[in-house]
C-alpha positions in Angstrom: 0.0 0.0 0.0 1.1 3.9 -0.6 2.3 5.7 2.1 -0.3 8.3 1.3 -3.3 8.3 -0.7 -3.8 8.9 -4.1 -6.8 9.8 -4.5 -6.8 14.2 -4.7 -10.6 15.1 -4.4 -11.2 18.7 -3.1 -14.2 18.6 -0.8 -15.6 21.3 0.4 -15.8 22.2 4.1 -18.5 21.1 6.0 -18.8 18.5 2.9 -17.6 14.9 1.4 -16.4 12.5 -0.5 -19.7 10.3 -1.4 -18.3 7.9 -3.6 -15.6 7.7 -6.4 -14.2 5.7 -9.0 -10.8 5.7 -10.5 -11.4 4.8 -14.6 -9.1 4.4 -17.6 -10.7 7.9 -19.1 -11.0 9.7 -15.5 -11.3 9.6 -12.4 -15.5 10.9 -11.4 -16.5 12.1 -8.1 -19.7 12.6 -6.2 -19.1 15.5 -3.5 -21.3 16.3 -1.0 -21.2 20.1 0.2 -22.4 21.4 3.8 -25.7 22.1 2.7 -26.4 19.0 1.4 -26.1 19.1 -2.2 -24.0 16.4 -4.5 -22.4 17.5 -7.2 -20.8 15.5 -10.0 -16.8 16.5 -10.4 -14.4 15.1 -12.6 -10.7 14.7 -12.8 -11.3 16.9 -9.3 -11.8 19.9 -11.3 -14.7 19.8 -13.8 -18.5 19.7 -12.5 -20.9 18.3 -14.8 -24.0 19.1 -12.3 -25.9 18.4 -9.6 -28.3 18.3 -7.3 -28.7 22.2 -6.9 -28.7 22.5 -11.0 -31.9 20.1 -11.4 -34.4 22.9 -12.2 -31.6 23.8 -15.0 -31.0 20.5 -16.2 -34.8 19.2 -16.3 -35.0 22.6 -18.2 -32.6 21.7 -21.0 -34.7 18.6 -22.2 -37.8 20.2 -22.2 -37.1 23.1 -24.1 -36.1 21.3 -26.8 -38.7 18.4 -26.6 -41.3 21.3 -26.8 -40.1 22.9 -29.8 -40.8 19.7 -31.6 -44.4 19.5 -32.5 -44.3 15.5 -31.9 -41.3 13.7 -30.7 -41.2 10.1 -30.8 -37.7 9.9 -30.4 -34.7 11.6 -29.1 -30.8 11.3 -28.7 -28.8 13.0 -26.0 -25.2 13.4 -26.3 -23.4 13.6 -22.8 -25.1 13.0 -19.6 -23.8 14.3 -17.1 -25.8 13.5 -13.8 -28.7 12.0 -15.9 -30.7 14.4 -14.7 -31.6 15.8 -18.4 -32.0 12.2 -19.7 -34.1 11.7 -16.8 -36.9 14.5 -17.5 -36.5 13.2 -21.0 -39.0 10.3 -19.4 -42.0 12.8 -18.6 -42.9 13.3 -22.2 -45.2 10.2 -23.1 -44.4 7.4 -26.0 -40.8 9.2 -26.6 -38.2 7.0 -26.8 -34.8 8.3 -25.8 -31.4 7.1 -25.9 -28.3 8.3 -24.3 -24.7 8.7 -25.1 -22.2 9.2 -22.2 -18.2 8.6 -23.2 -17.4 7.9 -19.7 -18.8 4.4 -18.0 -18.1 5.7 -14.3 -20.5 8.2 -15.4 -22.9 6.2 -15.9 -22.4 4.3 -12.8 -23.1 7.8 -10.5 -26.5 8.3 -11.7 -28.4 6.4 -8.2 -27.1 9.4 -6.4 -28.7 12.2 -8.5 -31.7 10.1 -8.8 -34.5 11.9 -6.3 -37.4 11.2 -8.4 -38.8 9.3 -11.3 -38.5 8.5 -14.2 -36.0 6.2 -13.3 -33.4 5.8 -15.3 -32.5 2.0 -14.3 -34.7 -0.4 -15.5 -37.1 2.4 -18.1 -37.2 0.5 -21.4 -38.1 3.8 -22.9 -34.7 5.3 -21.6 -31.6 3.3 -23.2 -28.1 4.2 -22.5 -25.0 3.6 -24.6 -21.2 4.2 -23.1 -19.7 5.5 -26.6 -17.9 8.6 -28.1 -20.8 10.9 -29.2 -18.9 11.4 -32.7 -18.6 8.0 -33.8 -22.1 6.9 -32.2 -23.6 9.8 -34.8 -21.7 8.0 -37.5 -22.1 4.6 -36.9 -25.7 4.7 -36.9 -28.4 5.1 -39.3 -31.9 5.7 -37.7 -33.4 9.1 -37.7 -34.5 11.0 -34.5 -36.9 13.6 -34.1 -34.5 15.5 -31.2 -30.9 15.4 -30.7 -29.8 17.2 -27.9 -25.8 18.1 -27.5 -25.1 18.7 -23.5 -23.2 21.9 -22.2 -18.8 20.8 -23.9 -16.5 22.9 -21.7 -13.8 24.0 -24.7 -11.3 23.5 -22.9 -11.7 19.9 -21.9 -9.5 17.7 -24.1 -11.8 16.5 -27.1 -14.3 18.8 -26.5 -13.6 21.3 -29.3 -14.3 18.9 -32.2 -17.8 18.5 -30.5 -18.3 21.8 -32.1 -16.8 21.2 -35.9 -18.8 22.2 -38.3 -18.1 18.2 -39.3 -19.9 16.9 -36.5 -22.8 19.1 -36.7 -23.4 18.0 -40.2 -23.5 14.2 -39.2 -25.9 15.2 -36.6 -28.5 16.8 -39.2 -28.3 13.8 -41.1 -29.5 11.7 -38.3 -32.8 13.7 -37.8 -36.0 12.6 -39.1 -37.4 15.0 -41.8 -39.2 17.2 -39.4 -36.6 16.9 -36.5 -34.9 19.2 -34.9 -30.7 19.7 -32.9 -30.1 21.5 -30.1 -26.5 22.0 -28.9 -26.8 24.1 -25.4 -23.4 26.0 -25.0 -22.2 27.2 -21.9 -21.7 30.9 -21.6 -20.3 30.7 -18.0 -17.3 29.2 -20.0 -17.4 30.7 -23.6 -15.9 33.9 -24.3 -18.2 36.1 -27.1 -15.6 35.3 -30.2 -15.6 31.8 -29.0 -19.5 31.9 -29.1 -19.6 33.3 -32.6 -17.2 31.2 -33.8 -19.2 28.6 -33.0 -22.7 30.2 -33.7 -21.4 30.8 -37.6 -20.2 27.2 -37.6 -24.0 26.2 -36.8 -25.2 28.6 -38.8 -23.7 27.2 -41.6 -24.9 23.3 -41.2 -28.7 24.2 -40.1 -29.5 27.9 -42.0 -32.8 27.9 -39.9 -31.6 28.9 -36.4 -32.9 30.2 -33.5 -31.1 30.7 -30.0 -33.1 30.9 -26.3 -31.7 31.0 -22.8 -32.4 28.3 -20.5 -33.1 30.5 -17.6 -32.6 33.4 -16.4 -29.1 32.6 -14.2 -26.5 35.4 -14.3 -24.2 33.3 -12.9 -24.5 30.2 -15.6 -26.3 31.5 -18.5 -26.8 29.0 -20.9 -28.1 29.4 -24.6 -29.3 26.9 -26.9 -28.7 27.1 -30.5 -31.4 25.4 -31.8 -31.6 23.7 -35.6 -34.1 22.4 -37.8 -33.9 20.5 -40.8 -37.3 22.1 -42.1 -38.8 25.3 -41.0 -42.0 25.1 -38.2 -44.7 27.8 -37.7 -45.1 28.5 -34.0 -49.2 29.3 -32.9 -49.4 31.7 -29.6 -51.1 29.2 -28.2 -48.3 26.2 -28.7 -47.5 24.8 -25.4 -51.2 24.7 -24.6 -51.8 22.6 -27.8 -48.5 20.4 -27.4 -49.1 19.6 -24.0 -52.1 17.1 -23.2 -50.5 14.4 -21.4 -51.3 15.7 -17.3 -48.1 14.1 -15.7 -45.8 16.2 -18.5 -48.0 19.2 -17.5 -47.2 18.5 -13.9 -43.4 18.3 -14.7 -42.8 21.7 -16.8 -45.2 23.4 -14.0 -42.6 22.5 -11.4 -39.8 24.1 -13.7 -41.8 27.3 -14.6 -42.5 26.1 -18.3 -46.0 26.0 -18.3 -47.2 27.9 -21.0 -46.3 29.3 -24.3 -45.1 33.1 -23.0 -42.5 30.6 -20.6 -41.5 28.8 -23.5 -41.3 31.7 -26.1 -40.2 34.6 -23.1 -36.5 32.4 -23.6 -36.2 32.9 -27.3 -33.1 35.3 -27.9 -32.8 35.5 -32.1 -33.9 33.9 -35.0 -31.2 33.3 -38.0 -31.1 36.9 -39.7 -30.1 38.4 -35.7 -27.6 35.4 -35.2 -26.0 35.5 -38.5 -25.5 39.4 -38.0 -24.0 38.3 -34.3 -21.1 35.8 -35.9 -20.4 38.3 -38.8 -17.3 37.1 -40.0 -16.1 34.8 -37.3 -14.5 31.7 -38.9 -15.7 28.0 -39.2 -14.6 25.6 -36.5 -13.6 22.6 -38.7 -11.7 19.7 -38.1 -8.8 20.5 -40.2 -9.0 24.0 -39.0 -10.1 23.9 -35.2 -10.4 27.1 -34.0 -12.3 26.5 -30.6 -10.0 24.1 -29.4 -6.6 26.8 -30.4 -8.4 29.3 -28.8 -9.6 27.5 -25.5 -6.0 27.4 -23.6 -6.4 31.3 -23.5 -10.2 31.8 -22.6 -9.7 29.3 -20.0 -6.9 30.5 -18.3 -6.6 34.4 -19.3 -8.9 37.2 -17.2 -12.2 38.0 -19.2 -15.4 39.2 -18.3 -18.4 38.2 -16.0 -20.3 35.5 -17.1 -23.1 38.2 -16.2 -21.5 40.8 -18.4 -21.5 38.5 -20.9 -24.8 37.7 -21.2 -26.2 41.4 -20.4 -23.6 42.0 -23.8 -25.1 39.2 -26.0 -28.4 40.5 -25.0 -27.6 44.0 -26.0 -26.5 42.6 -29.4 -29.4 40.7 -30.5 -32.9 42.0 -31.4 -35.8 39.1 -32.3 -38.9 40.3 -33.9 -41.9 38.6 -32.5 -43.6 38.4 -36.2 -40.8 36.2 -36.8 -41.1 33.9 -34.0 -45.3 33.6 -33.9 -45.8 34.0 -37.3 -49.7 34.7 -37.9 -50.2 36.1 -34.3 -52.7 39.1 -34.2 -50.7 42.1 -33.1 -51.4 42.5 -29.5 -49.8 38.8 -29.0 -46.9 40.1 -30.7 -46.7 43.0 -28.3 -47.0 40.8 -25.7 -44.1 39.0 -26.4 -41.8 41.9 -27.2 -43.1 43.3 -23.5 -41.9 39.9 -22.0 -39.0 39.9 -23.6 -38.1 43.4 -22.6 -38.8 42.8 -19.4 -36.7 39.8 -18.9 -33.7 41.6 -20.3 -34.0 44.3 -17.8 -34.8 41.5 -15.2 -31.8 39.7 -16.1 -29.8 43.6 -16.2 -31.0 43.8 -12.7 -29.3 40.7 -11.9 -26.1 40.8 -13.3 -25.4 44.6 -11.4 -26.5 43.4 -8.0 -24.2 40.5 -8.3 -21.4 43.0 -9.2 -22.1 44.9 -6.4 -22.5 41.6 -4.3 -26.1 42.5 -3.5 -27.8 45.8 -2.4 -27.6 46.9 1.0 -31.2 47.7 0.8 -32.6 44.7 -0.8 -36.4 44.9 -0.6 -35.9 49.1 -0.9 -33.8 48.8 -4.0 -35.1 46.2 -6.0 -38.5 46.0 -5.2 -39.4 49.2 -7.2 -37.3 47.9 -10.2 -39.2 44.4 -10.4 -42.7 46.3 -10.0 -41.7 48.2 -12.9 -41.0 45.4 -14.8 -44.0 44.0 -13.8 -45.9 47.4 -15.3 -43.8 46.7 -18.4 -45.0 43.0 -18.8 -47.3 41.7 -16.9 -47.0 38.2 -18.3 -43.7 38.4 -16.9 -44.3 36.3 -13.7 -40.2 36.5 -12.8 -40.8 39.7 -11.1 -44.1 39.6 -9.5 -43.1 36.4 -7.2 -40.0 37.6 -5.5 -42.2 41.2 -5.2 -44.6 39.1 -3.2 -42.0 37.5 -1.3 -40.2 40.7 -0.2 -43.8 41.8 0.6 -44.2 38.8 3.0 -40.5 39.1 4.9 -41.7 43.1 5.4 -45.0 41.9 6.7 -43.7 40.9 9.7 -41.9 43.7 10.8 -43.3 46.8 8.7 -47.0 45.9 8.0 -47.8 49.5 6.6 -44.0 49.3 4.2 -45.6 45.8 3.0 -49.1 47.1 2.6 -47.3 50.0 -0.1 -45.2 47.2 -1.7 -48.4 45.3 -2.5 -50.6 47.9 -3.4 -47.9 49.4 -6.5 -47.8 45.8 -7.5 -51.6 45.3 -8.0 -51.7 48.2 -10.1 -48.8 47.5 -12.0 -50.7 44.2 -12.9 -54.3 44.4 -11.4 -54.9 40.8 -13.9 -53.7 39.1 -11.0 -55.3 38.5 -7.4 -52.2 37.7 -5.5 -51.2 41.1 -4.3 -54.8 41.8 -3.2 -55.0 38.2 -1.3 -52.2 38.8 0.5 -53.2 42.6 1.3 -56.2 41.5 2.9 -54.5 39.2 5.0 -52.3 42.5 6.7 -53.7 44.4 9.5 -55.7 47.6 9.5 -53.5 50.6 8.3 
């Protein structure tokens, strides 16, 4: 036996080690911090998710499951915790597959398992420890949706996930009507990384849109999402796509029930996105630019994450006539209200974490989030954590709470929350 261990797993104070395997390709880590939540590390630097991510993670197959007008099957390319594969499961007579290079992996799903579907034992759910590449290549049935996971760059490999090569082997596997969507990690993309890799897209599937995931400033994620045949998208789609009561039950519990929550994340359509990449250059795999280019993004100062996305933001402008093609003009103005008010939302965000939260909390940010609320009152991000604030002031200010609640009922008198909880406050 060594004199010392081997085994170099940072665990967090407070935390640890919950189990661990040492395989040919890595070594993969569950991690247990002091609040309870796992998360999946490997090679003791790289997190591929966890327990606190789930919302996120449910949220990345959904998104793209929706999109589709009638998935019967899907492919997912890296799996991470499982946890997207897994949510993959709520949408009824979809068969899924999923592709995960790394068998230890595989073998750390039962601890990010907290409820069904199961992954062990599903026969709709099959999994397959492969290299995503040559799985694309080898194979020959079509899928409705393929969905990439989030490729950290400067992993080793990584890069060609993105080659303009690989993308096109990818459309060839989807059905006529199907539809690719590669989520991209801007927590760990710099912007001429992105557009290097949004032209490369781009240039394999011409019809391109791009939405957000969530609202995170911290790890913004954006999907580029590719169809082999352009869809028209009714105002009323999520209502019509979903009929099945348990899938309705699962996107409520992730705030994607209903089309202004599935539509409020698009970002750009393929005229804003091509304007974006200009004339950034193909990633290929004779020519591969992301993975030259990682060393330094990785390793050199940059901006935010939060900066980053307030920036892409700033640079892209979708047109709702686009998106809901058909849509009588107040629905478009809806939308355009939603989406303004979930960039200044996410604007408010990214400046309190630079200034590493208000001093004032309920003072300085409630008024901002009513106004957005005025702006869009679809916009259900802002009302909640208005009601919330409203609540914690109850206790101690019952006159400052009764103010807070009353600007928010006029700033969106549709709903009865504010007044419910108003009449629930003492006298004034």
């Amino acid at each position: 036996l060594a004199p010392i261990s081997l085994r170099f797993v940072q665990v967090p104070e407070g935390g640890a080690l919950e189990w661990h395997r040492d395989g040919v390709m890595a070594a993969v880590s569950v991690v247990r911090n002091s609040a309870g939540d796992r998360h999946l590390q490997v090679n003791n630097h790289f997190r591929m998710g966890g327990s606190a991510s789930m919302r996120s993670d449910h949220r990345q197959a959904h998104i793209p499951l929706l999109l589709h007008p009638n998935p019967h099957s899907a492919l997912f390319l890296g799996l991470g915790t499982g946890a997207t594969l897994s949510a993959a499961g709520d949408h009824p007579g979809l068969k899924v597959e999923g592709v995960e290079l790394v068998p230890e992996v595989v073998e750390s799903f039962p601890y990010f398992e907290r409820s069904p579907p199961r992954l062990a034992g599903n026969p709709d759910i099959r999994i397959h420890v492969a290299d995503a590449r040559r799985f694309v290549r080898a194979g020959t049935s079509p899928y409705d949706v393929i969905v990439a996971d989030l490729y950290h760059p400067s992993v080793d490999g990584s890069g060609a996930l993105y080659a303009r090569e690989h993308f096109a082997a990818i459309r060839d596997r989807l059905a006529p009507d199907g539809l690719f969507c590669q989520w991209l990690p801007l927590h760990q993309l710099d912007i001429e990384t992105l557009k290097v890799i949004v032209h490369t897209f781009l240039d394999v599937f011409p019809d391109t849109t791009a939405w957000l995931a969530q609202f995170s400033v911290e790890t913004p994620l954006v999907a580029l999402v590719g169809r082999r045949t352009p869809v028209a998208n009714p105002a009323d789609w999520v209502e019509r796509r979903v009929r099945d009561r348990s899938l309705a039950t699962g996107l409520k519990a992730v705030d994607l029930d209903g089309s202004f929550a599935l539509f409020g994340l698009h970002l750009a359509g393929p005229a804003e996105l091509a304007a974006f990449a200009g004339n950034a250059p193909l990633n290929t795999d004779d020519r591969p630019v992301v993975t030259a280019a990682a060393p330094g993004t990785a390793y050199a100062a940059s901006e935010r994450p939060a900066d980053r996305l307030v920036a892409l933001l700033q640079s892209l402008h979708p047109a709702p006539e686009t998106l809901l093609a058909g849509a009588d003009p107040a629905t478009q103005a809806r939308l355009a209200a939603y989406w303004k008010a979930r960039d200044g939302y996410i604007g408010i965000g990214a400046r309190a974490l630079a200034a590493k939260g208000p001093r004032d909390v309920i003072g300085t940010l409630a008024p901002q989030l009513i106004e957005l609320v005025r702006i869009s009152p679809d916009f259900d991000a802002a009302y909640a954590p208005v009601l919330a604030m409203a609540r914690q002031l109850a206790v101690t200010d019952p006159s400052g709470a009764r103010r807070l609640l009353e600007a928010l009922d006029r700033a969106n008198p549709t709903r009865s929350d504010a007044r419910r909880l108003l009449a629930q406050l003492p006298p004034a």
